[in-house]
Structure formats: C-alpha cells, structure tokens
N, C-alpha and C positions, 0 to 999 in steps of 0.2 A: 809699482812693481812689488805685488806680493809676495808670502811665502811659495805659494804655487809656482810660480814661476822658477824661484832659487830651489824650489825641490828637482826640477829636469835640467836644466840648465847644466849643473856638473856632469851628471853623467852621459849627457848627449854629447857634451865636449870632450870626455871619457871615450866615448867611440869613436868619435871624428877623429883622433888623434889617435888610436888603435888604427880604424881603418885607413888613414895619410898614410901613417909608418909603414905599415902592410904594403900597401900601395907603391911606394917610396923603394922599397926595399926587391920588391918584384923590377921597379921600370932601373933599380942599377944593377941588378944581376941578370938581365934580362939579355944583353947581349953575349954574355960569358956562355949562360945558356944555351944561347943559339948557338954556339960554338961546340959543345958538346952535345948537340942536337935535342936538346930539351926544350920541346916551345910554351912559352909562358903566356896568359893573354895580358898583355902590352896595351891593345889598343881600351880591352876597358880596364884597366889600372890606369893608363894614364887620365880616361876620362872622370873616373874617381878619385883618383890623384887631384884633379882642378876643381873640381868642382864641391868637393865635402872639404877641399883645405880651403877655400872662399869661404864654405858656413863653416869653419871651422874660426878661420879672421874675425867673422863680422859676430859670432856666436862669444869671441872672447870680450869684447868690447861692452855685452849684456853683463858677462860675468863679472867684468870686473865693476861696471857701474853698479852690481847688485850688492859689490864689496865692498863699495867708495870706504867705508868709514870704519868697516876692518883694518882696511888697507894701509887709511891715516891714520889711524892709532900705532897701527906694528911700526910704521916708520918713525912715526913720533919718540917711542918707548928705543927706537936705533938711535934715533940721535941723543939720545940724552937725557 
C-alpha cells in the first residue's frame, strides 16, 4: 500500500461523507417537506444514502490500515 494509494483515499472519504451527510439530511427533512409541499428526491438519496455510506465503511478500514502506525504512536504518546 503505497503513497499512491494514501494520496486518494482521504479525499474520496472526504466526499463520501459530504455526500452521506447531504443524503442524510434530505431523507430526515424529507417528510416535513412533503408536508409543506416541497418534494425532495427521496428515492435517489436514499439510494446514495446506502450505497456511498457501504464505500464509505469499507473505504475507512483502508484508511485506517494506511494509518496503522500513526495511529499506534498517537495512542501510545496518550497513554504515557
């Protein structure tokens, strides 16, 4: 796992988690909306909603493995 790889990785995680929240934030206002007659598209947020927050899961798991030994140090230098 090169530098290549830890050069995209952040910021594609950076938009996954821009477009989740976006996503997120449409499918809970979504019915308030409907209520004051504003239609929102539901069905593809929610389908962006599942599917970019899965590569979002499985895209952290790179990240952090790209971190392992950031990761142990910071905690190490916490404990003591």
């Amino acid at each position: 796992m090169g530098y290549g790889l830890r050069m995209w990785v952040s910021p594609v995680l950076f938009v996954l988690w821009l477009v989740t929240g976006i996503t997120g934030v449409i499918l809970l206002v979504a019915p308030l909306a409907a209520e004051l007659g504003v239609t929102l598209p539901v069905s593809l947020a929610d389908t962006l909603h599942i599917y970019l927050g899965f590569a979002f899961f499985g895209l952290s798991f790179v990240h952090i493995a790209l971190n392992w030994s950031a990761m142990r140090a910071y905690f190490r230098r916490l404990r003591g």
